[in-house]
Structures are given as C-alpha cells and as structure tokens.
C-alpha positions in Angstrom: 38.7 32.7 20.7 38.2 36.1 18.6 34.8 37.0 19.0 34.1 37.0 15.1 34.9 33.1 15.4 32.1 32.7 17.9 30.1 34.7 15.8 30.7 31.7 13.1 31.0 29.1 15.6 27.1 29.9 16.6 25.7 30.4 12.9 27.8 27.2 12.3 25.4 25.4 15.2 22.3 27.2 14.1 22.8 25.9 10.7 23.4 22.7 11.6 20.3 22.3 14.2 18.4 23.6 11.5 19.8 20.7 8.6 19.1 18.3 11.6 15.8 19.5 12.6 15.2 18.5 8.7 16.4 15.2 8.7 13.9 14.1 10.8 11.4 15.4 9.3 11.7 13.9 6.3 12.3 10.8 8.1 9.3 10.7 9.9 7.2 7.9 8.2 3.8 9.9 8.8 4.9 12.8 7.3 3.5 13.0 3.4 5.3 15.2 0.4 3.9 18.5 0.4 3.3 18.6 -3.8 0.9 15.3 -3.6 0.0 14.0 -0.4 -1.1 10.5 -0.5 -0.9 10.2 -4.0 2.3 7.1 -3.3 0.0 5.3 -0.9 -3.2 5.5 -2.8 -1.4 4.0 -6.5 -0.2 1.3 -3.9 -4.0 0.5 -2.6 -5.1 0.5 -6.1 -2.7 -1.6 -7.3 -2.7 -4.1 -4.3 -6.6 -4.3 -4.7 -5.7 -5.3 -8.9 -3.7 -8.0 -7.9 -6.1 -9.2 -5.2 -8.8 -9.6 -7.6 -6.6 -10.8 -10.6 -5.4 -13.0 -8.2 -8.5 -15.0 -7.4 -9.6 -14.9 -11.0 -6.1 -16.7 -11.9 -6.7 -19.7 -9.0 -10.0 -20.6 -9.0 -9.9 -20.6 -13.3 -6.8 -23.3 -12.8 -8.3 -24.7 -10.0 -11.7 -24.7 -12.1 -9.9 -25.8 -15.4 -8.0 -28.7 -13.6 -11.1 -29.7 -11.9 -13.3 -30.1 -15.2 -9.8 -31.8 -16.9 -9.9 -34.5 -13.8 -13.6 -35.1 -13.8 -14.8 -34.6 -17.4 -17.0 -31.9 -16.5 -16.0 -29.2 -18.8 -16.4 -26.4 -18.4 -18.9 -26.1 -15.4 -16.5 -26.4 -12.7 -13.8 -23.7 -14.3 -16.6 -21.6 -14.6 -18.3 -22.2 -11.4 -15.0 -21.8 -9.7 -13.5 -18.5 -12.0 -16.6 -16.9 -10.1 -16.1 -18.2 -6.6 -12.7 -16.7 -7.7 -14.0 -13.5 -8.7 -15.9 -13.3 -5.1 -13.0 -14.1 -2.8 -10.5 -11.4 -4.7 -13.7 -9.2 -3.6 -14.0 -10.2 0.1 -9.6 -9.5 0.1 -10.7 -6.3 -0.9 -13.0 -5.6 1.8 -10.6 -7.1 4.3 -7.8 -4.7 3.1 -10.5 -1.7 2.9 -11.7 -2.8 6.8 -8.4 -2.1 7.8 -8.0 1.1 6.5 -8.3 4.2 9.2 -9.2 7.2 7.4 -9.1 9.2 11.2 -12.6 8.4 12.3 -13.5 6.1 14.6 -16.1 3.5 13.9 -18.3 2.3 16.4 
C-alpha cells in the first residue's frame, strides 16, 4: 500500500470510530436530548397521572350509576362512589409519584 492510501485508510477508521462512538450515544436510554431534557418523560407523567384520575372517575360513576339503577337508590350511590373514584385515581397518583427517583435517596 502507497502511503497516501494509509493516510485514507486511517482517517477512514477515525471517522468511523467516531460515527460509532455516536451511535451509542444516542442509543443509550439514559441519555436525554440536549434542546429539552426531560421535557418527553415529564408530558408522559402528566399525562399518565390524567388518565389515572379520569380513570377512577369513569368506574366508580358506572359502578355508582349501575348500583343506584339495581337498588333504587338514585343517585346516592353514583355519587358516593364517583368520589371514592376520585380518591383512588389520587392514591394511583401517589403510587406512580412514590416510585419516582429524582437522585436522592430517601430514608
């Protein structure tokens, strides 16, 4: 080989470490964008913690409202049970918050 070819050869490898040494950067699931760090996760937190709580609203009403249709109680029970509702999309909420590390350890 011509020496100017392992001159090319070498930049060739450099280049192509480099590209690789990239990769797996962005690869790494830790690693956040550099524009808005965290900003993907925290709409996902704020959106999971909306359908928790619209979630427990939407059961315990239909649980409530089939309740009070079964037993003639209308609407005590759908109400009684929209709240209990209410309270368990809040303690899913806590839950999900509890197992959230934000790097300091609790004792």
């Amino acid at each position: 080989m011509r020496d100017q070819e392992k001159l090319e050869l070498n930049l060739l490898k450099k280049k192509l470490n480099q590209a690789r040494r990239q990769q797996k950067d962005l690869s790494d699931p830790n690693q956040q964008p550099e524009s808005l760090p965290g900003l993907g996760s925290s709409m996902a937190l704020a959106l999971r913690f909306a359908i928790e709580l619209v979630a427990g609203l939407i059961v315990g009403g239909a649980l409530g409202w089939f309740l009070d249709d079964w037993l003639g109680t209308k609407p005590w029970l759908m109400i009684l049970f929209f709240i209990l509702g209410f309270f368990a999309g809040m303690i899913n909420i806590v839950k999900v918050l509890g197992g959230q590390s934000d790097g300091q350890d609790r004792k």
